[in-house]
LUMLUM-323773 format. One line per field, with one value per residue (C-alpha): residue number from 1; residue in one letter; y, z, x. Coordinates in Angstrom, 1 decimal. Each point is the difference from the previous one (the first is absolute). Last residue first. Layout:
N
k	(NUM, ...)
r	(A, ...)
north	(Y, ...)
up	(Z, ...)
east	(X, ...)
END
This chain:
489
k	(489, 488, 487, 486, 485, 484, 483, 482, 481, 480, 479, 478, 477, 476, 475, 474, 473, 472, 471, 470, 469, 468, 467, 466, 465, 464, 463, 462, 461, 460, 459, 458, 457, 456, 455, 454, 453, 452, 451, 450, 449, 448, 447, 446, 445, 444, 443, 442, 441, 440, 439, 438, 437, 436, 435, 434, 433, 432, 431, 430, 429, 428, 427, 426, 425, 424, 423, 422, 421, 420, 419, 418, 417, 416, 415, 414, 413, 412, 411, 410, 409, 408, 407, 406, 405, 404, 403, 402, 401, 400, 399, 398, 397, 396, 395, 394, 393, 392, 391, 390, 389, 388, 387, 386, 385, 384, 383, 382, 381, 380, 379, 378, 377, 376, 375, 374, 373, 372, 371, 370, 369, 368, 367, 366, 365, 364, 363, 362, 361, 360, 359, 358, 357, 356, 355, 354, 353, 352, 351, 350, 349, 348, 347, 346, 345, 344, 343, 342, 341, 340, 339, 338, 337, 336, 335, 334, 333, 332, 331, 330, 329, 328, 327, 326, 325, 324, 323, 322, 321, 320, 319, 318, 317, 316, 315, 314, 313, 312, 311, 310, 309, 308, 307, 306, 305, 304, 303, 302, 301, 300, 299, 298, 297, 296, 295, 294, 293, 292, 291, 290, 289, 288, 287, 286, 285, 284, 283, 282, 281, 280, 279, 278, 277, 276, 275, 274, 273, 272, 271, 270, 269, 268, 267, 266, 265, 264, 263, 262, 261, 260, 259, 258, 257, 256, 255, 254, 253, 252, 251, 250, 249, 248, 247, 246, 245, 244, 243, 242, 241, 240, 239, 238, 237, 236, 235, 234, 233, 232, 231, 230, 229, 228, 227, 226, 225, 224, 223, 222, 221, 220, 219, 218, 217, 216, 215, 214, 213, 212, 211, 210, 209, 208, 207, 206, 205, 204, 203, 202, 201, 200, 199, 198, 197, 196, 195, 194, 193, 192, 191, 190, 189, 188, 187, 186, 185, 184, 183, 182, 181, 180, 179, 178, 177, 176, 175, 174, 173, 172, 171, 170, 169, 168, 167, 166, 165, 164, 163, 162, 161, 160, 159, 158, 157, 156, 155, 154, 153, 152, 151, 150, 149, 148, 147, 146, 145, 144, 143, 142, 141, 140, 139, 138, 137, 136, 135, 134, 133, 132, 131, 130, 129, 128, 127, 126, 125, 124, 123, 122, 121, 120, 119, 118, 117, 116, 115, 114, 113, 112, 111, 110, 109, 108, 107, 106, 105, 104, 103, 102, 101, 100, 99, 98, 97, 96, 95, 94, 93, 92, 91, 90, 89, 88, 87, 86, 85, 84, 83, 82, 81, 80, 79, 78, 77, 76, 75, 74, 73, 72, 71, 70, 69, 68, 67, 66, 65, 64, 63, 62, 61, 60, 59, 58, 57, 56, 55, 54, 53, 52, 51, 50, 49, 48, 47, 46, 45, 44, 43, 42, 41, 40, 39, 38, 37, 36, 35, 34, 33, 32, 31, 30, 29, 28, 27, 26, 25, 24, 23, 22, 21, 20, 19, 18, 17, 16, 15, 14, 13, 12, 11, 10, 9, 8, 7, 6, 5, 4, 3, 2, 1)
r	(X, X, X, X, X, X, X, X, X, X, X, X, X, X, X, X, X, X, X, X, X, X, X, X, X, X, X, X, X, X, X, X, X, X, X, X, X, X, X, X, X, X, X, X, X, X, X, X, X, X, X, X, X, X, X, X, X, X, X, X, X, X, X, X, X, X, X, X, X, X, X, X, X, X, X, X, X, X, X, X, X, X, X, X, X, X, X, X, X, X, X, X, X, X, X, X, X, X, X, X, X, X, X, X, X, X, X, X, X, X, X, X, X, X, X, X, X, X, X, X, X, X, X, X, X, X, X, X, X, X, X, X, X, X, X, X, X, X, X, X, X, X, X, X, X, X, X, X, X, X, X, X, X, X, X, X, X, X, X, X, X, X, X, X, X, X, X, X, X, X, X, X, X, X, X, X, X, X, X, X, X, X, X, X, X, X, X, X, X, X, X, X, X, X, X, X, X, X, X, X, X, X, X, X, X, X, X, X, X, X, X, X, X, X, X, X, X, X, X, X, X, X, X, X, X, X, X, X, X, X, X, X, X, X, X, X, X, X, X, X, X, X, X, X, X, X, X, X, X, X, X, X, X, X, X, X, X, X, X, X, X, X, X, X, X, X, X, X, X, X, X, X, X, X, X, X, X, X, X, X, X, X, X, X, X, X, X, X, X, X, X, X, X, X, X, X, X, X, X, X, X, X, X, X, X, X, X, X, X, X, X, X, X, X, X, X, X, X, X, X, X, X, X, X, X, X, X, X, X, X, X, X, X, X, X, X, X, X, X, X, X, X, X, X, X, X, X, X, X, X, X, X, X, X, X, X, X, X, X, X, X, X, X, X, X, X, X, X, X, X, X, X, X, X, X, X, X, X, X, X, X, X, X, X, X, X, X, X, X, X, X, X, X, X, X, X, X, X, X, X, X, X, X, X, X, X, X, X, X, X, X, X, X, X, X, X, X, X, X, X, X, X, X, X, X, X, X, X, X, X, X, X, X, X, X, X, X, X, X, X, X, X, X, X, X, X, X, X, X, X, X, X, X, X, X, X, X, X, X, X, X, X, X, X, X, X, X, X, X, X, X, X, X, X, X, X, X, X, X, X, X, X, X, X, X, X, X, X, X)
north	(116.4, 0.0, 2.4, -1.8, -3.4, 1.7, 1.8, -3.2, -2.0, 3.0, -0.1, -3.5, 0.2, 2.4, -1.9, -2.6, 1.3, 0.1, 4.0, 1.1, 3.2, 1.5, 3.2, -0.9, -3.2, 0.1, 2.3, -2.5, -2.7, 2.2, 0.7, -3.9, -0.8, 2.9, -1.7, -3.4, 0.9, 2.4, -3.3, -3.0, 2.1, 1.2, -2.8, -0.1, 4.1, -0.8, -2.4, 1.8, -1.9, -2.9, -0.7, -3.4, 0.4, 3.2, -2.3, -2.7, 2.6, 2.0, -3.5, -1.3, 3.0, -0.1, -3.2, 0.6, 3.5, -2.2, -3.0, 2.9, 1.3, -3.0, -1.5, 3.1, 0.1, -3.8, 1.1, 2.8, -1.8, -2.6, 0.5, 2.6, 3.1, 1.4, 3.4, -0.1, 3.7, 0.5, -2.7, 0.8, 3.4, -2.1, -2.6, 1.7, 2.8, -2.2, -2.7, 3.3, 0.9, -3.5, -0.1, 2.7, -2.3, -3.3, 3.1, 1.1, -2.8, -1.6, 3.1, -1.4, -3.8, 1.7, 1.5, -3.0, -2.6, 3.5, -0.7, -3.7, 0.7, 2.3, -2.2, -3.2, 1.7, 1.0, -3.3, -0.9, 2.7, -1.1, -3.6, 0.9, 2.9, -2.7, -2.9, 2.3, 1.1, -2.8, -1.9, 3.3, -0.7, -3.4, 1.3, 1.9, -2.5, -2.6, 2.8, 0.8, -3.9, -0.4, 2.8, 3.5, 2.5, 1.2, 3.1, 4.0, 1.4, 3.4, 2.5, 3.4, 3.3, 1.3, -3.5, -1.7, -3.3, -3.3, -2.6, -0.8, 3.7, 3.6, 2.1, 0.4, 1.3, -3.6, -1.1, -3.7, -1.3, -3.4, -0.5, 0.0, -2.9, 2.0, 2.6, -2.2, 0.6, 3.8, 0.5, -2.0, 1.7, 2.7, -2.3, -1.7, 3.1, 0.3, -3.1, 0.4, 3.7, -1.9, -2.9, 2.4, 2.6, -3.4, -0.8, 3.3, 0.5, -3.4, 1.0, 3.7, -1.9, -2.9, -3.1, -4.3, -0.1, 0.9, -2.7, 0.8, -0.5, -4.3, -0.8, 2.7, -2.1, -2.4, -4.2, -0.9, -3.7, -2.9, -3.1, -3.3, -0.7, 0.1, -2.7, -2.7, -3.3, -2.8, -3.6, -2.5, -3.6, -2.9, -3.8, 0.5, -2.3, 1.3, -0.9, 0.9, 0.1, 0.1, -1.7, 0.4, 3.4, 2.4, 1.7, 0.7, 3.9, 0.2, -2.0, -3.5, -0.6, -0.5, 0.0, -2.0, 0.7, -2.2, 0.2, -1.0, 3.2, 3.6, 3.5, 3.2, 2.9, 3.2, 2.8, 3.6, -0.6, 1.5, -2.4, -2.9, -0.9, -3.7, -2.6, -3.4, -3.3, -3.1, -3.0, 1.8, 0.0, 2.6, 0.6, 1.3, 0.3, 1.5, 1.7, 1.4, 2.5, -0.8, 2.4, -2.0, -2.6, -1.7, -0.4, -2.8, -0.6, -2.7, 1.5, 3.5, 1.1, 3.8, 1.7, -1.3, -1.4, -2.0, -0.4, -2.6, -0.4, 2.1, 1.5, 1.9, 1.3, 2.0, 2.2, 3.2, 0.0, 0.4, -3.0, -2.2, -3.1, -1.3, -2.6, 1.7, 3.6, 1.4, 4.1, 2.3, 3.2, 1.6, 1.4, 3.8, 1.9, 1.4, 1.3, 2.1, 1.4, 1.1, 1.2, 2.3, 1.0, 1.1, 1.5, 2.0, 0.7, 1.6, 2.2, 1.3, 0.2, 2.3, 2.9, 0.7, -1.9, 1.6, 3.5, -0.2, -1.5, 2.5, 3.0, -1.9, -1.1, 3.7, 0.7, -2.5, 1.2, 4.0, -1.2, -2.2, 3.5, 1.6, -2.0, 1.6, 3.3, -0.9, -1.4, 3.6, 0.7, 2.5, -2.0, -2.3, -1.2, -2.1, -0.7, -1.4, -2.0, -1.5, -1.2, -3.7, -1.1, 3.0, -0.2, -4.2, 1.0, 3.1, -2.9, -2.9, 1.8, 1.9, -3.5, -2.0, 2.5, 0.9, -4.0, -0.2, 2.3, -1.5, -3.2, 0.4, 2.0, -2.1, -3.1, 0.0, 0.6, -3.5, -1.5, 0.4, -0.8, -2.9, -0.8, 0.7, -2.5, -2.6, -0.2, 0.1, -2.5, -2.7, -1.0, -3.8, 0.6, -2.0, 3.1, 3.2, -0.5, -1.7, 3.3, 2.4, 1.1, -0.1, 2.6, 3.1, -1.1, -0.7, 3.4, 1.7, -1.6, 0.7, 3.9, 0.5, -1.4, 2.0, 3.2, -0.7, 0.0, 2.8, 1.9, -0.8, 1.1, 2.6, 1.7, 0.8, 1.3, 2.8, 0.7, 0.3, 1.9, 2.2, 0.6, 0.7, 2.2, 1.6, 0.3, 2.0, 2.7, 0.7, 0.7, 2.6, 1.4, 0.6, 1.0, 2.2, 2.0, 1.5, 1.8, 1.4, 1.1, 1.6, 1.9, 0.5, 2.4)
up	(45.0, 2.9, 1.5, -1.4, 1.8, 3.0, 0.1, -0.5, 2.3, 2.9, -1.6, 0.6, 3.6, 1.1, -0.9, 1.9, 2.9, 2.6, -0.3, -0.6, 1.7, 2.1, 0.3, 3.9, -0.4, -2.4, 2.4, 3.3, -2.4, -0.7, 3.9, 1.2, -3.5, 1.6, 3.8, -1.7, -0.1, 3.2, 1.8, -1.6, 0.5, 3.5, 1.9, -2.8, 0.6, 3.5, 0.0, -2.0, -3.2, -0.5, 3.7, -0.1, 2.4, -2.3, -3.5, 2.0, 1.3, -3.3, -1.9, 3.0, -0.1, -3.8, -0.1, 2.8, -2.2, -3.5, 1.8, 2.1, -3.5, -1.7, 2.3, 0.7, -3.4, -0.3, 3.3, -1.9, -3.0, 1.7, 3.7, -0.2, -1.8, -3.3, -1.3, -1.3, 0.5, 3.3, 1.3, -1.4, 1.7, 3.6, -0.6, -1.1, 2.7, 2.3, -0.2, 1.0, 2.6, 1.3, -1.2, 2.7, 3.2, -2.0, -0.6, 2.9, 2.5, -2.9, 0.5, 3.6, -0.8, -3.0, 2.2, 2.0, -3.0, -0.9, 3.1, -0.5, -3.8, 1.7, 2.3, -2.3, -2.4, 2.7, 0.9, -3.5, -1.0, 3.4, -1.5, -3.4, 1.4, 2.0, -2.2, -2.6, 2.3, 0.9, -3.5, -0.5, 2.7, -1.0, -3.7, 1.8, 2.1, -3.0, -1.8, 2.4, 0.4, -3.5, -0.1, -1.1, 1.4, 3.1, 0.6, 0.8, 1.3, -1.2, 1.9, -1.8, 1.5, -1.4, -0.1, 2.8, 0.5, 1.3, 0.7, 3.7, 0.2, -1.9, 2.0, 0.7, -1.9, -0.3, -3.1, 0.1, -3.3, 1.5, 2.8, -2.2, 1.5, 3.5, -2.1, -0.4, 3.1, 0.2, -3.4, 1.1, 2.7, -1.4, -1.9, 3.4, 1.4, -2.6, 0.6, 3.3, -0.4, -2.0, 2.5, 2.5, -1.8, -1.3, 3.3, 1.8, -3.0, -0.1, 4.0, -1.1, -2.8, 1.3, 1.1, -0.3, -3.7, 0.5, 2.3, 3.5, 1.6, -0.1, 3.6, 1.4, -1.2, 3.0, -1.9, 0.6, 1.1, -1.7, 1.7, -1.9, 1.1, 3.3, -0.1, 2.2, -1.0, 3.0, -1.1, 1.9, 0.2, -0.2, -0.3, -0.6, -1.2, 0.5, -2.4, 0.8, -2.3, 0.6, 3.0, 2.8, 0.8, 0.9, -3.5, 0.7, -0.3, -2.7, -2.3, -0.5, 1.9, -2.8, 1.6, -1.6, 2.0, -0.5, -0.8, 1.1, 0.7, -0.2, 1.7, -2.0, 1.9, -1.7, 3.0, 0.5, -1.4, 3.3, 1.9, -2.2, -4.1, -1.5, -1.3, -0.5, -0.4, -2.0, -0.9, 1.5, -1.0, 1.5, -0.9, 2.2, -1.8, -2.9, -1.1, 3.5, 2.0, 3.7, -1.5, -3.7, 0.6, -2.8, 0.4, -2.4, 0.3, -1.1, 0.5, 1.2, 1.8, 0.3, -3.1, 0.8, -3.7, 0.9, -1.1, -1.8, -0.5, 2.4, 0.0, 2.6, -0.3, 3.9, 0.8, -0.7, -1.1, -3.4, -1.3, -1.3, -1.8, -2.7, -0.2, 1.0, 0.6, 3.1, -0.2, 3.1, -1.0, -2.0, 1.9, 1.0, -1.4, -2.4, 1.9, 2.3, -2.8, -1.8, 3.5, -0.3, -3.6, 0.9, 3.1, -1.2, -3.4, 2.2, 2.1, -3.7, -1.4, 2.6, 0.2, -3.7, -1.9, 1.7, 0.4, -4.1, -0.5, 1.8, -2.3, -2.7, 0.8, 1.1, -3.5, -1.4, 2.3, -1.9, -3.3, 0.1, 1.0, -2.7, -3.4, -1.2, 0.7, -1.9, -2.9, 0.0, 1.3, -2.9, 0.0, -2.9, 1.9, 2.3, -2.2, -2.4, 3.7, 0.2, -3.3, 1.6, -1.6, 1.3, 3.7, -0.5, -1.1, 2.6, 2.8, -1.4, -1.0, 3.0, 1.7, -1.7, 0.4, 3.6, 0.9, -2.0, 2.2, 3.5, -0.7, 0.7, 2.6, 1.6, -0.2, 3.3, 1.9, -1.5, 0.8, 3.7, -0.3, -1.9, 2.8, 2.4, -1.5, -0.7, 3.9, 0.9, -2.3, 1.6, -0.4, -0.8, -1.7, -3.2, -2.5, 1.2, -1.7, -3.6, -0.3, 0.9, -3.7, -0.8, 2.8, -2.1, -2.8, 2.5, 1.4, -3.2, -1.3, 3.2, 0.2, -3.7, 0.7, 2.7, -1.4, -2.8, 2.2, 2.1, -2.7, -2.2, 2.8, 0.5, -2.8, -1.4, 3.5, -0.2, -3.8, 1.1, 3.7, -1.7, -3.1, 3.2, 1.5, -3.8, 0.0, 3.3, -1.0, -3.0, 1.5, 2.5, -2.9, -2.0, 3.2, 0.9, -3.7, 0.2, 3.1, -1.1, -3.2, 2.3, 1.9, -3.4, -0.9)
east	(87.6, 1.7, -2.5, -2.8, 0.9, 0.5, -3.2, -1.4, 1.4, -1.2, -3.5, 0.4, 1.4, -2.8, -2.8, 1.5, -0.8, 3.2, 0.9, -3.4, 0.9, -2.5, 2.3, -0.1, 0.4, 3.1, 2.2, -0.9, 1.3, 3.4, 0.1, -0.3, 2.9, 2.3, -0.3, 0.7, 3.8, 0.3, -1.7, 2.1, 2.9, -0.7, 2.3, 2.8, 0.8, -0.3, 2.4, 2.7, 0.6, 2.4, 0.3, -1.0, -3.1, -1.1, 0.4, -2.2, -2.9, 0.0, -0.5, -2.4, -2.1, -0.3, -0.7, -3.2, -0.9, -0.3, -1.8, -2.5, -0.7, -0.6, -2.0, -2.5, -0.6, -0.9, -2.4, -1.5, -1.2, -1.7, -0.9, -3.0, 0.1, 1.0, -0.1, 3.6, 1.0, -1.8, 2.0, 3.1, -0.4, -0.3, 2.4, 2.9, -0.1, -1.3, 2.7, 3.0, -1.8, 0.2, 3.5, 1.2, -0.7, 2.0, 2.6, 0.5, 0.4, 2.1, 2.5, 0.8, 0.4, 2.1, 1.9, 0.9, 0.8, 2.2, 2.1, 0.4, 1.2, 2.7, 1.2, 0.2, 1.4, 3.0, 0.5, 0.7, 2.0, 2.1, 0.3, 0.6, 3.2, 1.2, 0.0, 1.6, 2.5, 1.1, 0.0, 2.6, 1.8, 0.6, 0.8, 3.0, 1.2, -0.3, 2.3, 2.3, 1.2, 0.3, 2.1, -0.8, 3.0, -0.7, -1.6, 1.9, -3.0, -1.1, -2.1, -1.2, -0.3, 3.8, 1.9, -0.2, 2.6, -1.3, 2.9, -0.4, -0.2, 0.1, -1.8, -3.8, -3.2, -1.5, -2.6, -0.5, 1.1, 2.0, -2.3, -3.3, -1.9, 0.3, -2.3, -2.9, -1.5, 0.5, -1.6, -2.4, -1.2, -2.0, -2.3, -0.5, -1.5, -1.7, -1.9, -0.2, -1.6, -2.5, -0.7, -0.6, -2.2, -2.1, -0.4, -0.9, -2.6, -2.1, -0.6, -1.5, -1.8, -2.1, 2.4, -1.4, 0.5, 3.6, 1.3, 0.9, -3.1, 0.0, 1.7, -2.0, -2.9, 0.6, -0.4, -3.5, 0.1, -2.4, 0.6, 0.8, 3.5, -2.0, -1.8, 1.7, 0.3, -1.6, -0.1, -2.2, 0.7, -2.3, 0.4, 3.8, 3.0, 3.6, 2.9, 3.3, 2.7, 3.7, 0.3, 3.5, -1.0, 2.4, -0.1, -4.1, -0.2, 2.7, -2.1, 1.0, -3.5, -2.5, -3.0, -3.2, -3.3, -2.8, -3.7, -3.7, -1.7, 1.2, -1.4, 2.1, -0.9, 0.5, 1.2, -0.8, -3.6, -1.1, 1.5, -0.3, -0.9, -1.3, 1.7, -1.3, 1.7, 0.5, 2.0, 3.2, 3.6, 2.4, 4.0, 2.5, 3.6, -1.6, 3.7, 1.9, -1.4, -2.3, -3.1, 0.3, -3.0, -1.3, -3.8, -2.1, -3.8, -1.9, -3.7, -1.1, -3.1, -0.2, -1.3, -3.4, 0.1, 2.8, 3.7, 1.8, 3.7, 1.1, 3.8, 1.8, 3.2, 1.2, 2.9, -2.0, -3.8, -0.6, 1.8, -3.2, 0.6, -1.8, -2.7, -3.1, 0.2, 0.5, -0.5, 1.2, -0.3, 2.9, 2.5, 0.2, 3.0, -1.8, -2.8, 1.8, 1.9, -3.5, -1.3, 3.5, -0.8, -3.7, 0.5, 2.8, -1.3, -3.5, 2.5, 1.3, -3.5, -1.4, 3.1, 0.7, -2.5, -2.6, 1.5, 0.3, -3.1, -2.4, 1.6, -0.7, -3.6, -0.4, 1.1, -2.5, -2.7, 0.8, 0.7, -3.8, -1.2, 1.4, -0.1, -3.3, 1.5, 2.9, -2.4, -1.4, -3.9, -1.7, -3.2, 0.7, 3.2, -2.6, -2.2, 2.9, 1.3, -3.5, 0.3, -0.5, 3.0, 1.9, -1.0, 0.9, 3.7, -0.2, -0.2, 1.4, 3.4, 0.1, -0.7, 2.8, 2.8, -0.6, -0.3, 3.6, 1.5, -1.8, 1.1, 4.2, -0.8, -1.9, 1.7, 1.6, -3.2, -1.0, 3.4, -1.3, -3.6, 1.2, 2.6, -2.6, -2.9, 2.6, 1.2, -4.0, -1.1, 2.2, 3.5, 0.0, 3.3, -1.0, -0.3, 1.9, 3.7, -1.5, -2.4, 2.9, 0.2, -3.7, -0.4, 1.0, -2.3, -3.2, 1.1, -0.2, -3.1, -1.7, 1.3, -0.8, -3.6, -0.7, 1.1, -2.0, -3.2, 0.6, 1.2, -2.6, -2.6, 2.1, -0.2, -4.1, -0.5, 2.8, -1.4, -3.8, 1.3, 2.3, -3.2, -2.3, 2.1, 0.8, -3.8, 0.1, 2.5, -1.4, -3.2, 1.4, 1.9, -3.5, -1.9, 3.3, 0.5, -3.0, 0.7, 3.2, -1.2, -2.3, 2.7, 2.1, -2.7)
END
């Protein structure tokens, strides 16, 4: 009997088995071409954000496309992390949002499928996603902040290029003002031209007049060439270099002369990015660790000292278990010293000490802040590797049941969702990550707050969906009004 029950039961399980491959694929399908897309988007808009601030430092360089392309690429790996939580969030949302307005997700429950079920296979990428993020950001990202930040450096400290512009003068290049009053459409004939010479020292003691000139670059654009016509040279010779001289200015007149000014204020060097691995952006975990074990054992180690320190400032109350001398007498365990009497003179010794010690004990409370609020900005470098990884689960379980609960695709609805939540999560973070760095709570305790917090509200959604609550019609907030209303009546 069971035998054939047996028998009967495999066509039916066998069938099961292949429509929940097709439902997998129909779901799985139905997500990632949101994700794709969203994630995209967040990525642009966050990098576009993030670069904003270094606009003013990048513009004007004459750097090329291929400098910009690898410090995007570079800060583009950086904001990964940062994208991929509220990518999670907007796709579950657009995904069973768009399966519920098409009542494909009421077919789908109609045939005895739970919501869980539903939610599976998208739970099972996004925890890959997870897992994927966390060894991401922990060993990729902090290679890519190295190359970023020290490319950044790199092009900070390269001068802007080389712009004349008519009427003012031009200090790029060292030891040299030039000015051109009129310059050419070919960008290399120039007209009344002005150079003050500052190589030799001393205030414009070598100035230059031409009618007109061109300037073009040298050697492998090593060296700017300067060619003038029709000018003079005015030396001012009460400079050191000239002392001996019985003139004081010298003027010199020129058909032609050609001025050579070398380039290479204007190269762009790559600084080593040794130079650059010691900050904490640039270490995974097992490095982050060693540090922020040093810099707490110093710190406790310097709570242990003071006590020590400040006891020299103590002389007259300083414990000893010796006998009677230079006027100190023991009596049974406890030291007494036989003071002056309070003269003017002991009293400003005695405030003076006490400014001492107060200066002392500030400065080493100080020092030792400092210590320990460097130790937890290392931990929570560490704990952030966990908790941007963990708030992707975290997105889904909000956005996927809220999804299914508000029956709305597309971009509307679910992106103003999506806002809010990621807003409410991002001040969360940087509330728990503040009140960690300033030692007011332990630092992970402030790194998973926003995440422990908004995990309840993910679970309470994922609740509602699976009763098919009505929890955001507004059908449900009138009969809600009104049962109020009768139950205070």
């Amino acid at each position: 009997m069971l035998q054939a029950c047996f028998k009967a039961l495999v066509p039916v399980a066998c069938a099961l088995r292949l429509r929940m491959k097709k439902l997998d694929k129909l779901i799985l399908r139905e997500f990632f071409g949101p994700f794709l897309l969203t994630f995209a988007v967040v990525e642009f808009i966050l990098l576009t954000q993030y670069m904003l601030k270094y606009l003013d430092e990048l513009v004007g360089k004459d750097l090329g496309t291929e400098v910009f392309g690898e410090l995007l690429f570079y800060f583009s790996i950086n904001m990964a992390p940062v994208a991929l939580p509220l990518a999670v969030l907007l796709s579950s949302l657009m995904t069973f949002g768009s399966l519920g307005e098409h009542h494909e997700l009421t077919a789908i429950k109609t045939s005895g499928i739970a919501l869980t079920r539903i939610l599976s296979p998208v739970l099972l990428v996004v925890g890959l996603i997870t897992v994927g993020a966390f060894f991401f950001n922990n060993y990729i990202v902090p290679k890519a902040n190295l190359k970023a930040y020290s490319l950044l450096w790199d092009i900070r400290q390269k001068k802007p290029a080389m712009n004349f512009k008519e009427g003012a003068f031009y200090n790029g290049i060292p030891g040299y003002s030039i000015k051109v009053n009129e310059k050419f459409n070919d960008g290399q004939t120039l007209r009344d031209v002005m150079i003050y010479d500052h190589t030799k020292g001393g205030n414009n003691t070598t100035v230059i007049l031409a009618d007109s000139g061109e300037m073009y670059m040298d050697y492998n654009d090593a060296y700017l060439v300067l060619e003038l016509f029709n000018g003079n040279t005015y030396v001012d010779q009460n400079n050191s270099s000239y002392r001996n001289s019985s003139e004081q200015f010298v003027r010199q007149e020129f058909q032609k002369s050609k001025l050579m000014l070398s380039m290479a204020s204007f190269n762009f060097d790559r600084t080593r990015e040794e130079l650059f691995s010691d900050n904490k952006m640039m270490k995974n975990i097992g490095e982050l660790n060693v540090v922020t074990d040093s810099l707490q054992r110093y710190s406790r180690r310097e709570q242990e000292l003071y006590a020590p320190n400040v006891d020299p400032f103590y002389m007259y109350f300083k414990a000893d278990t010796g006998q009677v001398k230079n006027g100190v007498r023991l009596v049974g365990q406890t030291v007494e010293k036989e003071l002056p009497a309070i003269t003017p003179d002991v009293l400003a010794l005695a405030t003076n000490k006490a400014r001492n010690i107060k200066s002392f004990t500030a400065s080493y409370v100080e020092r030792v802040r400092i210590s320990i609020r460097e130790a937890n900005n290392y931990e929570v470098e560490i704990w952030r590797k966990y908790t941007q990884s963990a708030s992707i689960i975290i997105m889904f379980l909000i956005g996927a049941p809220l999804g299914a609960i508000i029956k709305k695709g597309g971009l509307g609805v679910p992106v103003v969702i999506s806002i809010v939540f990621f807003i409410t999560m991002y001040v969360l973070s940087i509330l728990g990550e503040k009140w960690a760095r300033e030692g007011l709570v332990p630092v992970g305790t402030g790194m998973w707050a926003a995440n422990l917090i908004l995990l309840p509200v993910g679970l309470f959604f994922l609740y509602q969906a699976r009763n098919d609550s009505s929890l955001l019609e507004l059908d449900f907030w009138r009969k809600m009004m009104a049962r109020l209303r009768r139950n205070k009546l």
